[in-house]
Structures are given as C-alpha cells and as structure tokens.
N, C-alpha and C positions, 0 to 999 in steps of 0.2 A: 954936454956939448963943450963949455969950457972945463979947464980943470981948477976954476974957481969955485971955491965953496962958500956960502952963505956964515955967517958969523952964529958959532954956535952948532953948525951942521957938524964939524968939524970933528969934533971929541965926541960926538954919536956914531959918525961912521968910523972914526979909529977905535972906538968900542966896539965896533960890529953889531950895531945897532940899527936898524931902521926907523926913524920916526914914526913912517906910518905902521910899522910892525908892531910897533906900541901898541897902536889902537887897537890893530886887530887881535895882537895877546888877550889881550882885556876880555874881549867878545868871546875868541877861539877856546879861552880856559875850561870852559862848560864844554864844550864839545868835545875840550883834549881830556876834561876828567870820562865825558860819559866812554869817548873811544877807550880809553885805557880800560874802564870798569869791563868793557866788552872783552876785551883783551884778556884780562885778568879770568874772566869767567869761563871761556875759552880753552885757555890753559887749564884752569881748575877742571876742567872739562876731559882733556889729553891727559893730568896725571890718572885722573881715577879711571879712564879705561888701560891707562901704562899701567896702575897698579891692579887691576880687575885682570888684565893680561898676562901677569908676573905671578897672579895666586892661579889661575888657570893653567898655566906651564907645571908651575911646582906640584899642582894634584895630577898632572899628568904623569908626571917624572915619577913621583911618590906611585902611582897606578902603574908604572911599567917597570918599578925597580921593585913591587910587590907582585907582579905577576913572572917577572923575570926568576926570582926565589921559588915562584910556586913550578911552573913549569918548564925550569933549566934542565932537568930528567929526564923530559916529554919521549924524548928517542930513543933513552937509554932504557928505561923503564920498557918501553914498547920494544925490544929488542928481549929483554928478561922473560917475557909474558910466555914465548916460547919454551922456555926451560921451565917456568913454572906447569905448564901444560905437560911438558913430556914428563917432568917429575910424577905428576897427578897419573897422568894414564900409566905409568911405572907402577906407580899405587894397588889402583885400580887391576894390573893387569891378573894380578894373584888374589883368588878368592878367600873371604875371610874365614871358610871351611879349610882352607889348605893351608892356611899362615900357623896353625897350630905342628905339622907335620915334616915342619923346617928341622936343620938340621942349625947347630948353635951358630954357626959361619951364614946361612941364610938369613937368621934369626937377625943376627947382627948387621947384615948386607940393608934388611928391609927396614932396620931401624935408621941406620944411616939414612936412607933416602928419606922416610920419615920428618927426621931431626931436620934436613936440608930442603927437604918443602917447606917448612913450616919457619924455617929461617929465614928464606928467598922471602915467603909474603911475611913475615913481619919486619923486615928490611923495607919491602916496599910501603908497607903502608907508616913506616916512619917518617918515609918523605911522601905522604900524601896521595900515595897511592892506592887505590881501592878496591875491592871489588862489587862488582852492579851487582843489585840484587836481582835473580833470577829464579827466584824459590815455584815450583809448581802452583799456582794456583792465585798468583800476582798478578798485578795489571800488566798488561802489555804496554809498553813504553819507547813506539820508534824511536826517540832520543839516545835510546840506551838500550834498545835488544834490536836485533836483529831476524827478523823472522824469515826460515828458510824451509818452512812446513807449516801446514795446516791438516790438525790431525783429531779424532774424535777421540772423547777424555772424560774423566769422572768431573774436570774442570767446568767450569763455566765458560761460558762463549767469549771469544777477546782475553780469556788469561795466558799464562803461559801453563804450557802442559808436559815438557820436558824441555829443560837443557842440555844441548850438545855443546858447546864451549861457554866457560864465565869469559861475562865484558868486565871488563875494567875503568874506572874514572880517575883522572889526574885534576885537584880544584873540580872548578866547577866545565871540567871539559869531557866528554868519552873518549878514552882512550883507546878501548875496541869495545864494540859492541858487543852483547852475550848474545851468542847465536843460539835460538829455542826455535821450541816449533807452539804454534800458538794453536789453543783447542777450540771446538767448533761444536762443544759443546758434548751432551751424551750420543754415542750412538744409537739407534731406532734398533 
C-alpha cells in the first residue's frame, strides 16, 4: 500500500528475497530434491529408449545395407536366367550319339557353347545366385518348384518326377521357381 518498507525488509527484497519464501524453501527442499529425483529418472528413462532407438536403426541400416549387397542383381540375374535356358536347350538340342559325327568347326561351335553355359552359371553363382534343387525323386517344395503337372512315375507320391525348367534362388529368395511335374506315384 505504502512505498514504505519496514526496517530490515529493505536489503531482503533488494536481494530478491522473500522472507516468507524463506520458510517455505526450508519445507519445499524435500519436495524440490524428490521432484528433481523424478525428473532425473525420467530422463534416465528417454536416453535409454533414445539409445535402444539409435541401436534399432543401425541393425536396420546394417539389415538393408546387407541385403541391398545380396540382392542388387535380383533383375539382372533374372533377365540372364533366359540365356542360361536357351544355352541349355542349345545343349540339349544335339544328341550325345551325334556329337561324335561333328565336323572339327561343329566340334568347336558346341564347345564354345559349352565353355559359355558354364561360365554364365559360375558367374551367377559367384554373386549368389543358385540353382533349386529339382533332382527327380525330391520333395516337392511350393516355395521353390512350381508344379505344372501331375504325372504317374517310378517316384513316390508328392516328389518331383521330371523337370521342365531349373528355378533359381538369390539369398534367401526364389528367383524363379523350377517348374516340374510332381508324381502320383506308380502307375496301376
């Protein structure tokens, strides 16, 4: 009300002091240590999910800079699978009674191809590219064959019983499936 002050008031509140803030310091300190202790736990609380957060990024990173290396090919490879095919049925097309009846320029022709199948798939499987097994008489394995026939076979029921194309795998992915024809077992 006045702008008189009391004797002694004087050099408290030019301190910026309260008297009665005194008192209550006194009492508040317990309170101000336990809020701060909450405080502090808290935080202790946000670094370890910030640092739980920061190791979960970096196995991801690490996961997709390790599958980025395995399957940066995936298109190119599956673009190749072609040529490895047409090489093979090249192969294939001349019997192995008649390979002998070559002429030395033939001879040479079918080693070239040869030499160049067999460089295509150990090319490919240097960067992890594979070929499914499809051998007659194997599990049948939707994941990884493709079955476009069902057919009766010296095989047991649910194997494969011939391969019409090899599938291929890149890591742990199918890249084409081997298309077979699955057996049904012996004929009656």
């Amino acid at each position: 009300m006045s702008d008189e002050n009391k004797p002694g008031e004087a050099a408290e509140i030019d301190a910026g002091v309260n008297p009665e803030a005194k008192a209550e310091e006194t009492v508040t300190v317990e309170e101000l240590i336990v809020r701060l202790e909450a405080e502090k736990a808290d935080m202790n609380g946000q670094i370890l999910r910030l640092l739980a957060d920061l190791d979960n990024t970096r196995k991801r990173a690490d996961r997709q800079v390790s599958e980025a290396r395995i399957y940066a090919i995936e298109k190119f490879a599956a673009d190749l699978l072609s040529v490895s095919d047409n090489l093979a049925r090249a192969l294939d097309a001349l019997p192995e009674s008649e390979r002998g009846g070559l002429t030395d320029a033939g001879k040479n022709l079918l080693g070239g191809i040869e030499m160049t199948a067999k460089e295509l798939n150990t090319a490919l499987s240097r960067h992890g590219v594979v070929p499914v097994a499809a051998d007659p008489g194997a599990p049948f394995d939707p994941n990884v064959h493709q079955a476009v026939a069902q057919i009766p076979s010296e095989q047991p029921s649910g194997t494969i019983a011939q391969l019409f194309q090899p599938g291929w795998r890149i890591g742990d992915r199918t890249l084409r499936a081997a298309m077979v024809a699955v057996s049904t077992g012996p004929a009656n």
